[in-house]
N, C-alpha and C positions, 0 to 999 in steps of 0.2 A: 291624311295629311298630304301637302301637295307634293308631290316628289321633288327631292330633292337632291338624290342619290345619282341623277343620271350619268354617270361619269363610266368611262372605263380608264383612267388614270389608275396604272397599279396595278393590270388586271395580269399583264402580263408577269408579274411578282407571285401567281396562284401558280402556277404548272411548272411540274419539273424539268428538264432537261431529257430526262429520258423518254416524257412523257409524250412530251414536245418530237420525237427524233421518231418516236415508236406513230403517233401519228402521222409525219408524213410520210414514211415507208408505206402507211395503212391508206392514205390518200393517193398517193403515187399508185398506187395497186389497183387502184377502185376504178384510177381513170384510166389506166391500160387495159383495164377488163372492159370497160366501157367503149372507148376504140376501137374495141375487136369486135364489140357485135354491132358495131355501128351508132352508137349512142344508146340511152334509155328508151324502151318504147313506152308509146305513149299513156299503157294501160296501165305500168306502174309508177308513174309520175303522181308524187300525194306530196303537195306542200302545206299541207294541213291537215293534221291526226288528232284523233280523240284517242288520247294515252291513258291505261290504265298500270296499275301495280306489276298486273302478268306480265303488260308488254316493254315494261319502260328501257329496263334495259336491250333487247333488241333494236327497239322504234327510234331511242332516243343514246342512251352509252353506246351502244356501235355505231348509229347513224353518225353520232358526232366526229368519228374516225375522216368522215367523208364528208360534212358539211357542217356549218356551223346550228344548233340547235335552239331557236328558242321556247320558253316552258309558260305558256301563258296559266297561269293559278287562277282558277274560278267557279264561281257558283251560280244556281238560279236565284238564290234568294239577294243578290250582289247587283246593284243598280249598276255603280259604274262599271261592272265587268260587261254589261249589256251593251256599254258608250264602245269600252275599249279591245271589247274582243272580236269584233265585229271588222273594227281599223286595224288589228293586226292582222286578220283573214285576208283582207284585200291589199294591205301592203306583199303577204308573204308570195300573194299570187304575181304580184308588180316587180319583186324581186326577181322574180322568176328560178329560182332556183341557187339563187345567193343564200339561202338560207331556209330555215322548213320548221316551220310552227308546231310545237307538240300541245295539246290542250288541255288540263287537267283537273277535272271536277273535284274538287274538294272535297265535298261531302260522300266521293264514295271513295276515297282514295286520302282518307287520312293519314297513312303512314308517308305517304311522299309529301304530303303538308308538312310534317312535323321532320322529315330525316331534311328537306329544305330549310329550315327553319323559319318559316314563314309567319308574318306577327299578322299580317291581315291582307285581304284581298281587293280589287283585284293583285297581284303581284305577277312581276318577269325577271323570268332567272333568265342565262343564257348557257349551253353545255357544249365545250368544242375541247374535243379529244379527252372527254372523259371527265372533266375540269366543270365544275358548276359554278356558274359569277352571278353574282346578282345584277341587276340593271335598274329597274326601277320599281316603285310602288304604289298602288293608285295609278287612277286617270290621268292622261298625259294631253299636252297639245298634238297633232302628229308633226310637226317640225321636229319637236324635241325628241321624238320617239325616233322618226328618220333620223336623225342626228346621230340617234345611240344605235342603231341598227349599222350604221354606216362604220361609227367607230368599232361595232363589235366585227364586221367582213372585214375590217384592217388587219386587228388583234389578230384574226384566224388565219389568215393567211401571213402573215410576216414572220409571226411563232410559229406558227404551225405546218404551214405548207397548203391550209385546208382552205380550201376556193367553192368548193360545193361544184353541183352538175349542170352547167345554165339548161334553161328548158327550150324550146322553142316554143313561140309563140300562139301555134296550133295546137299544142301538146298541155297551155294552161286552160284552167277554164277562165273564161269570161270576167274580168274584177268588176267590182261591185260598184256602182257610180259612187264617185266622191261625194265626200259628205259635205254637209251645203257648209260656206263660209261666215259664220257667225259675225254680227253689226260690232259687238264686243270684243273679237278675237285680236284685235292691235290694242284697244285697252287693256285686256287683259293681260295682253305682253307685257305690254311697258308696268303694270304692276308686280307681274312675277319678276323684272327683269331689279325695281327698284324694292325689292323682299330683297330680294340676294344680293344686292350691292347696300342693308343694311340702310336705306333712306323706309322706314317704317312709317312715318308722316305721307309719304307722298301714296306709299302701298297703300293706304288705310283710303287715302281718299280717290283714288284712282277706284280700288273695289267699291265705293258708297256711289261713286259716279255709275257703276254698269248696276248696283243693286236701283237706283232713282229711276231708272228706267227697267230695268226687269228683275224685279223683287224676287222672284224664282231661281234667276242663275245661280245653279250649285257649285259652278269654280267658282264664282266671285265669293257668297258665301265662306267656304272654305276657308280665301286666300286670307277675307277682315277677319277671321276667325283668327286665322295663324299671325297676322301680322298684328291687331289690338292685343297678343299675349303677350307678343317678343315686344311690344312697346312698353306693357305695363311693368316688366319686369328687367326695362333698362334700368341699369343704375342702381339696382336693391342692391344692400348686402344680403347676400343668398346665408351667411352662418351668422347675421342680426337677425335675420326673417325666423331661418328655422327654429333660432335662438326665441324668441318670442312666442311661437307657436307653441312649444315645447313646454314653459313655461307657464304656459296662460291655456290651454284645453277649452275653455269657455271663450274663449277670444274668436268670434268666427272673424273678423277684419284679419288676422293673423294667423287661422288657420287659408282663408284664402287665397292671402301673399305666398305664404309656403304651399299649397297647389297647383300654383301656378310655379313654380319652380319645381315642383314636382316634375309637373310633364315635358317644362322645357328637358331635363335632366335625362326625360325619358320614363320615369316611372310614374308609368300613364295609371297602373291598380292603385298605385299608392296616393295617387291625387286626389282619383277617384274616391276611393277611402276614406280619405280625410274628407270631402264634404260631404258624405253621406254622414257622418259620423258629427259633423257640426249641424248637421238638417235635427238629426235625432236629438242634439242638445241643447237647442235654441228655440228659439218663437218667435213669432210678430214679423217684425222688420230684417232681425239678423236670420232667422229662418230662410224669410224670405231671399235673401241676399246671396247665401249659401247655395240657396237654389238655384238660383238662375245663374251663378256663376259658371254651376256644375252641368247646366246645360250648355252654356258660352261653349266648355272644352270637349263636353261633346263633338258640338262642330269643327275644331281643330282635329279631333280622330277620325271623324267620320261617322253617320249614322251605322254603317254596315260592319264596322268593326264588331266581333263577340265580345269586347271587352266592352264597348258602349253597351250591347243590350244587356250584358249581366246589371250594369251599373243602373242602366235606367229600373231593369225589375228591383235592385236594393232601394233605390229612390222612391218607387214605389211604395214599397215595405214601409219604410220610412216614415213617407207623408202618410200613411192613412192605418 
C-alpha cells in the first residue's frame, strides 16, 4: 500500500523522560570521547550495516545513544526493497553522519521481523536512544522520505540531545549517482497529493493518465488500485453491507461490498477470505466477478506481501 504513515507527529509521546535524559548524558559522552582523539577515523566510519540478531543490539540499541538509527526491513525476494534500499544507501551516505542505516534481511532474522511488528516489506523503523518508531512502509518518493528523515534529525536532537557524528567528506564513500527523474514523478505527486486531501475522482484519473502511457508503472498501479477502493466504498453503510453479506452467504455482489470494507478496515486475511470462499461457491459470471475483484485488492497490498501469496495459492486451490 502506498505509504501513508510518513509522519513523526507524536513521536515524541514514545520515550520517557528518563530515557530521553539517560541518552544525552550517553551522547554528550560519546562526543567528548571523540574530541579527545581528534574525531572518528576514517576506518571505522560505517553508515550502512547489514544487522543481524547477534548484533542488533550493539550496532543498533547502543548506537542509537549516539545517533539517530534507521532499520531498513528487507528481502531478495522484495521488488520494491530493490527500488528503496538502494535510495536509502546513498541518502545515508549524503547525510553524512546525521544518521546510520542498519539493514535487515528478513528471511534470516525473523525474530526481529516479528518483535518490530512488521506486516510486510519493504518497511522503516527508526531507533534513537533505545525508542523504536515506525516511519514508513512500502516504496516511497525520495522527497517524502527526505522529508521524514529530516523530521526524524529534529525529533533526535530536541528530545534527545542526539545530533550523530558528522563525517567528513573524505572519510564517506562516494554516493551513488541520483536516480534518474521519472517523466510521471509530478503526476504522480499531484495524485498522491489529491488521495490524501480525499478528491478520489481526480486520483483515479491522474493514475489512468501515467498508466495511458506506461502501462507498467508500479506506483501508478498501486495508487488506482488504492484510490478506485476508497471510491467504491464512499458512502456504503459499512453495518448495511456486512448486514447483507451475513445474511445472504451466496450473494457474491454482497460478499464483495463487505471485502472491500474488509481491507479498508484493515482486515486484509479476512477480505481475502471472503472472496475465496464466494470463488468456491459461485460460477459462471459471479465466480468470475469474485475473482477479479480479489485480484483488484491484491494490488492495493501489494504483490510481495505473504499475505497476497498465501491468498493467491488458496485462489488457486479454489479455481482448479
Amino acid at each position: 500500500m502506498q505509504p501513508r504513515n510518513m509522519s513523526m507527529s507524536g513521536v515524541v509521546d514514545l520515550a520517557a523522560v528518563k530515557a530521553a535524559g539517560e541518552a544525552k548524558q550517553k551522547a554528550e559522552q560519546a562526543r567528548a570521547e571523540a574530541a579527545r582523539h581528534g574525531g572518528v577515523p576514517a576506518a571505522d566510519v560505517r553508515l550502512v550495516l547489514d544487522v543481524d540478531e547477534a548484533g542488533f543490539e550493539q550496532e543498533v540499541l547502543q548506537r542509537s545513544a549516539e545517533v539517530p538509527v534507521v532499520v531498513d526491513f528487507w528481502a531478495d525476494w522484495c521488488e520494491p526493497c530493490k527500488q528503496l534500499s538502494p535510495l536509502l544507501e546513498r541518502l545515508a551516505q549524503e547525510y553524512a553522519g546525521r544518521f546510520v542505516l542498519a539493514k535487515v534481511d528478513v528471511e534470516a532474522n525473523q525474530l526481529l521481523f516479528q518483535q518490530f511488528g512488521v506486516q510486510s516489506i519493504p518497511a522503516v523503523f527508526a531507533v534513537v536512544a533505545g525508542q523504536a518508531l515506525p516511519l514508513f512502509q512500502g516504496a516511497a518518493p525520495e522527497a517524502q522520505i527526505r522529508q521524514v528523515l529530516d523530521q526524524l534529525i529534529a525529533v533526535a536532537e530536541q528530545r534527545f540531545g542526539i545530533v550523530g557524528a558528522p563525517v567528513e567528506p573524505g572519510q564517506v564513500a562516494e554516493a551513488a549517482p541520483a536516480a534518474p527523474v521519472s517523466p510521471y514523478d509530478s503526476v504522480l505527486g499531484a495524485a498522491h497529493e489529491a488521495l490524501d486531501a480525499g478528491d478520489l475522482g481526480g486520483a483515479v484519473r491522474a493514475y489512468k493518465n501515467v498508466l495511458s502511457d506506461d502501462p507498467g508503472n508500479a506506483e501508478a498501479k498501486l495508487g488506482l488500485a488504492q484510490a478506485e477502493l476508497l471510491e467504491r466504498v464512499q458512502g456504503l453503510d459499512a453495518q448495511q453491507v456486512r448486514k447483507a453479506a451475513a445474511e445472504a452467504p451466496g450473494d457474491v455482489a454482497a460478499q464483495i461490498a463487505a471485502a472491500d470494507l474488509d481491507l479498508v478496515g484493515g482486515h486484509v486475511e479476512d477480505s481475502f477470505g471472503r472472496l475465496i470462499d464466494a470463488v468456491k461457491r459461485s460460477a459462471g459470471e459471479d465466480r468470475d466477478a469474485a475473482r477479479v475483484r480479489l485480484l483488484e485488492l491484491f494490488e492495493v497490498i501489494g504483490s510481495d506481501d505473504p499475505r497476497v501469496t498465501a491468498a493467491r495459492t488458496a485462489l488457486s486451490r479454489a479455481l482448479f
